[in-house]
DSSP file (Angstrom, degrees, kcal/mol; ACC not computed):
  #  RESIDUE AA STRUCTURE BP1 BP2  ACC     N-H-->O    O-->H-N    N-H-->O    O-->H-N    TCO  KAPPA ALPHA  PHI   PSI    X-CA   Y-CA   Z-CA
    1    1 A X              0   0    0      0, 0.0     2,-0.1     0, 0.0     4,-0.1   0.000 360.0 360.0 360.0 133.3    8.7   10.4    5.6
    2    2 A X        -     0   0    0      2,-0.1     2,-0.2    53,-0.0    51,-0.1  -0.367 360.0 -16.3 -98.8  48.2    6.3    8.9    8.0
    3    3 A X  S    S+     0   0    0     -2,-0.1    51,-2.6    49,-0.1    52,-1.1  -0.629 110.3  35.9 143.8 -94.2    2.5    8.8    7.6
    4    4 A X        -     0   0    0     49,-0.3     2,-0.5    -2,-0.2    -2,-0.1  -0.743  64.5-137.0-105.6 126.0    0.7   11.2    5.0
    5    5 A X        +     0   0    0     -2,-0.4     3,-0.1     1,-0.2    49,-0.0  -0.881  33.6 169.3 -88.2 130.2    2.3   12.3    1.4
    6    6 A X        +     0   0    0     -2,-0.5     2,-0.4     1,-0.2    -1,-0.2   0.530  50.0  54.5-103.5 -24.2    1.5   16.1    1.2
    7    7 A X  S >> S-     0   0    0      1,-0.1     3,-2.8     0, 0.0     4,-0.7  -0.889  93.8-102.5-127.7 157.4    3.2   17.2   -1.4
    8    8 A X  H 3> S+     0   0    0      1,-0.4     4,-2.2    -2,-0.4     5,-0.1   0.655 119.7  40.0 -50.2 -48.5    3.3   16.3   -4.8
    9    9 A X  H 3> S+     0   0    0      2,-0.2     4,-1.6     3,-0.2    -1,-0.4   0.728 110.1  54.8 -72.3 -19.2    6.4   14.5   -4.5
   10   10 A X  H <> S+     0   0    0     -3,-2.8     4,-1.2     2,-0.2    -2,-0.2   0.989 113.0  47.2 -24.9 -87.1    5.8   13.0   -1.4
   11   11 A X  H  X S+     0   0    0     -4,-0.7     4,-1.5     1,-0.2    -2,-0.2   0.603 107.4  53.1  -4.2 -70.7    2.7   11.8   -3.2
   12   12 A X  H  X S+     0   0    0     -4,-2.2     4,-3.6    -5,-0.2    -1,-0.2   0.938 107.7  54.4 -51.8 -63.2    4.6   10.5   -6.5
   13   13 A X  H  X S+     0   0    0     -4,-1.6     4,-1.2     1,-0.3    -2,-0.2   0.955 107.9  48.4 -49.8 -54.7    7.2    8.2   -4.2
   14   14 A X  H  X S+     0   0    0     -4,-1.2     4,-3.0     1,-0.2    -1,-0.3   0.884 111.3  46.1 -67.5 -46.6    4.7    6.6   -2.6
   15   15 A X  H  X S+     0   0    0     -4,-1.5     4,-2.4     2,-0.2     3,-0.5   0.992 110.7  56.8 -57.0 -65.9    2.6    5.7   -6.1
   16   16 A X  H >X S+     0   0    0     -4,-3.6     3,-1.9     1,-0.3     4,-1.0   0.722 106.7  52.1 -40.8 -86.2    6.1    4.6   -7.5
   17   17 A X  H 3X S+     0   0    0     -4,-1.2     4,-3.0     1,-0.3    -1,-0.3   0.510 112.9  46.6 -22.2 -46.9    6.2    2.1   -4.4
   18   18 A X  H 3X S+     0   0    0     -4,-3.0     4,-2.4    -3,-0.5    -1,-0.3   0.911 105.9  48.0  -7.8 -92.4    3.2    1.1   -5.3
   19   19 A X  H <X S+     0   0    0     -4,-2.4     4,-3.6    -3,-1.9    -2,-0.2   0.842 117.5  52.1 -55.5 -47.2    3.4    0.5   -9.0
   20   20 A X  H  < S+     0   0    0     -4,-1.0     4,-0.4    -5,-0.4    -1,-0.2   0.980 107.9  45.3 -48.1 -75.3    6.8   -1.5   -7.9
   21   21 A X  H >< S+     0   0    0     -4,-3.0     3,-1.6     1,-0.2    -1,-0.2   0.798 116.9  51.9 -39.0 -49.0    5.3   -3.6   -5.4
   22   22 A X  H >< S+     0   0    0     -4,-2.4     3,-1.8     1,-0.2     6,-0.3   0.908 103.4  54.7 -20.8 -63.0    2.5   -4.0   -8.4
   23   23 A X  T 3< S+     0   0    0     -4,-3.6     3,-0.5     1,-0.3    -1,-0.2   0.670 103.2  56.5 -63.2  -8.0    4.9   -5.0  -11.2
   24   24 A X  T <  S+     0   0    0     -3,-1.6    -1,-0.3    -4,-0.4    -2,-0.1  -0.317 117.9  34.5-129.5  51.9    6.4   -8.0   -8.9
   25   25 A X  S X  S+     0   0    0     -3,-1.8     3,-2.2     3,-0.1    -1,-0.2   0.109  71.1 158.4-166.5  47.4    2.7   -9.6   -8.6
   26   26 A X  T 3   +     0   0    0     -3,-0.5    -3,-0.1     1,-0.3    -4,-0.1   0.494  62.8  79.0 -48.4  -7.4    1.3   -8.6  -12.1
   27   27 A X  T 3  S+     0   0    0     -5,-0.1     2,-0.6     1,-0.1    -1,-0.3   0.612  85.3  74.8 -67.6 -20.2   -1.2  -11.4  -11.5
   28   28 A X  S <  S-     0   0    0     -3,-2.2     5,-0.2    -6,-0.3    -1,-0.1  -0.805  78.9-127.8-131.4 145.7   -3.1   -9.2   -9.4
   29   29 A X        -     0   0    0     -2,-0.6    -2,-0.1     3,-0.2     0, 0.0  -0.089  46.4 -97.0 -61.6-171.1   -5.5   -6.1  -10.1
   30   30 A X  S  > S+     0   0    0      2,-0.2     4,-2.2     1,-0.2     3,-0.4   0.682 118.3  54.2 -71.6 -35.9   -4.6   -2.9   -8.1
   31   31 A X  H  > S+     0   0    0      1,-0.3     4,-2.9     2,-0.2    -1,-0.2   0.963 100.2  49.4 -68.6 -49.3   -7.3   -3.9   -5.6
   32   32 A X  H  > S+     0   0    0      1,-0.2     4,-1.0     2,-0.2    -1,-0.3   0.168 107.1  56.1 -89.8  24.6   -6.6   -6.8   -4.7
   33   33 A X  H  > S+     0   0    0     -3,-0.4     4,-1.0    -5,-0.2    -2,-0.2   0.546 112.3  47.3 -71.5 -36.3   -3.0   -5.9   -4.0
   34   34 A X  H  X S+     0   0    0     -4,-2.2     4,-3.0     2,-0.2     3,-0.4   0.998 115.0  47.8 -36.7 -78.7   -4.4   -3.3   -1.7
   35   35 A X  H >X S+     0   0    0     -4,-2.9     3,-1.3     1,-0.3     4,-0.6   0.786 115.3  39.7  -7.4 -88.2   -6.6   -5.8   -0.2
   36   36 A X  H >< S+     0   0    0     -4,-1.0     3,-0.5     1,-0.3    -1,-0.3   0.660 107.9  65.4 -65.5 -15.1   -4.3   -8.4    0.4
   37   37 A X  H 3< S+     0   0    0     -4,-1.0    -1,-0.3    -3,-0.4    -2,-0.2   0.967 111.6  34.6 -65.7 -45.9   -1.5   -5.6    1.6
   38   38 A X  H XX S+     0   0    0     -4,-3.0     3,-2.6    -3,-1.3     4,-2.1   0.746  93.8 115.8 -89.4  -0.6   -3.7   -4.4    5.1
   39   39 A X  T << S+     0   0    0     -4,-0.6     4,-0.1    -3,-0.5     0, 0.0  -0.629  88.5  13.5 -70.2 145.5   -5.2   -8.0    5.7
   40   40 A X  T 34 S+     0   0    0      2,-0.4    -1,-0.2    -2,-0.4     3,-0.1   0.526 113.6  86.9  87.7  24.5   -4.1   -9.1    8.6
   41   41 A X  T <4 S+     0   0    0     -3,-2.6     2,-0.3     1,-0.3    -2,-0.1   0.799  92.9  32.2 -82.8 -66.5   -2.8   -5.5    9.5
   42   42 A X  S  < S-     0   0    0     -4,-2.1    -2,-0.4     1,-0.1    -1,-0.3  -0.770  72.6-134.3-119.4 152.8   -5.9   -4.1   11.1
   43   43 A X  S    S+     0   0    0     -2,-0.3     2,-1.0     1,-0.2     3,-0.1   0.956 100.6  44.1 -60.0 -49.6   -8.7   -5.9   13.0
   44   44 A X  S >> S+     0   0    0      1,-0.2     4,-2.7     2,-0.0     3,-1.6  -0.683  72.4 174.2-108.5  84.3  -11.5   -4.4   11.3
   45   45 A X  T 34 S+     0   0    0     -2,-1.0     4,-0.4     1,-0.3    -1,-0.2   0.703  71.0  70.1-100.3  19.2  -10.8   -4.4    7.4
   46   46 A X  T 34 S+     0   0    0      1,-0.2    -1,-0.3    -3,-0.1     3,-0.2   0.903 111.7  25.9 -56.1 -32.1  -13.4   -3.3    6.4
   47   47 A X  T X4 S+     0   0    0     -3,-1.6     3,-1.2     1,-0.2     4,-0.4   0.507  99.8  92.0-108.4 -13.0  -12.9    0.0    7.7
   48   48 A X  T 3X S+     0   0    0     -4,-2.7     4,-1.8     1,-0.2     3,-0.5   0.624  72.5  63.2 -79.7  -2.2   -8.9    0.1    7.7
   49   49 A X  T 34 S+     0   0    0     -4,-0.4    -1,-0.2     1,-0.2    -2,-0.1   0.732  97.3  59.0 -73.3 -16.1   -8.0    1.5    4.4
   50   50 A X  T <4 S+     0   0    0     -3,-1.2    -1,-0.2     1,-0.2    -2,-0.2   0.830 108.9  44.3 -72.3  -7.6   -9.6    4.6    5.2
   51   51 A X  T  4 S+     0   0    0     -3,-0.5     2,-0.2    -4,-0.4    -2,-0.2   0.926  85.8 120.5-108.4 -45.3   -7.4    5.0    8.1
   52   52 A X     <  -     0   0    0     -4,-1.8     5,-0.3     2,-0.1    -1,-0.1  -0.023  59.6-135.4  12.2  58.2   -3.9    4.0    6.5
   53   53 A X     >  -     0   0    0     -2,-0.2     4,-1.2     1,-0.1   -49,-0.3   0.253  26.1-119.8 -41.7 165.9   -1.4    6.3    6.5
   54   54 A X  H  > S+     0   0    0    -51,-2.6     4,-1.5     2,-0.2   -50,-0.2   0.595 109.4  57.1-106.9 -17.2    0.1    6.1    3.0
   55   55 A X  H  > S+     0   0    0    -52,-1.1     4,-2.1     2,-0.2     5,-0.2   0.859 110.7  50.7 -74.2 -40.8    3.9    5.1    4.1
   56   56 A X  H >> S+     0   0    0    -53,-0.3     4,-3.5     2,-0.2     3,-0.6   0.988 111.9  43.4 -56.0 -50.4    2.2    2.1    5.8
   57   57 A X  H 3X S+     0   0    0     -4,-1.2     4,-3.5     1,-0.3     5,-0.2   0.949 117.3  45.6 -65.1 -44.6    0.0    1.0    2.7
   58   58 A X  H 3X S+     0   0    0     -4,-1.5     4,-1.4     2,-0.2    -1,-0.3   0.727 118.0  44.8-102.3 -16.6    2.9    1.4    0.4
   59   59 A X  H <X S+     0   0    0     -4,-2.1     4,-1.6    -3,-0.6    -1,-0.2   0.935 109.9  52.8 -47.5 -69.8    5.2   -0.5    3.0
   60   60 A X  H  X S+     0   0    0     -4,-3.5     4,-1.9    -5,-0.2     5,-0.3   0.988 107.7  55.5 -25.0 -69.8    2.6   -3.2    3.6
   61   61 A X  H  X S+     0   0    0     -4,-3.5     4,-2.4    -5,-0.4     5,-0.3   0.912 107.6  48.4 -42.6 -65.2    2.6   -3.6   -0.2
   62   62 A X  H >< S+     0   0    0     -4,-1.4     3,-0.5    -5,-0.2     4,-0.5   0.779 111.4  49.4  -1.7 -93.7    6.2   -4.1   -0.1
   63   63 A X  H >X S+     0   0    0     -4,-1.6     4,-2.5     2,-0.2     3,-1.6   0.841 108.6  49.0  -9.0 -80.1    6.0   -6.6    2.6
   64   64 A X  H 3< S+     0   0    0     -4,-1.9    -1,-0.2     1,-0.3    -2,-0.2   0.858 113.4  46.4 -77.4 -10.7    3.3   -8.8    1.1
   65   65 A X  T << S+     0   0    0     -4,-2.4    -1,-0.3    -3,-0.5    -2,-0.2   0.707 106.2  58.4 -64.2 -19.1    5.0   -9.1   -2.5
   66   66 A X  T <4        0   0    0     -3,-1.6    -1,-0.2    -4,-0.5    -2,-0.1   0.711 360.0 360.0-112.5 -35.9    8.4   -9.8   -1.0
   67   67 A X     <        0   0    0     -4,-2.5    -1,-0.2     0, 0.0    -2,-0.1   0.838 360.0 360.0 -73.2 360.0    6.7  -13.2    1.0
């Protein structure tokens, strides 16, 4: 899957990625794991979560727990 969870399972995987990526930086709320996951993604971050395909964020997440 590339881009947008549509269906419920879809949906579900992605959250699990999440919650993974979560559990190996319990130090940090849900927000600022977001946060820090798209800084330095997109130029403008104020505005980039809205645009975030949901495989990216939950890659990104990935990504910045793993450094």
């Amino acid at each position: 899957m590339i881009g947008r969870a549509v269906t419920p399972e879809q949906k579900r995987a992605i959250l699990e990625r999440i919650f993974e990526a979560w559990g190996k930086s319990p130090q940090q709320r849900l927000g600022q794991l977001i946060s820090n996951s798209i800084h330095g993604h997109q130029e403008d971050d104020t505005a980039s979560l809205y645009f975030v395909e949901d495989e990216i964020l939950a890659t990104w997440a990935e990504e910045f727990v793993s450094r």
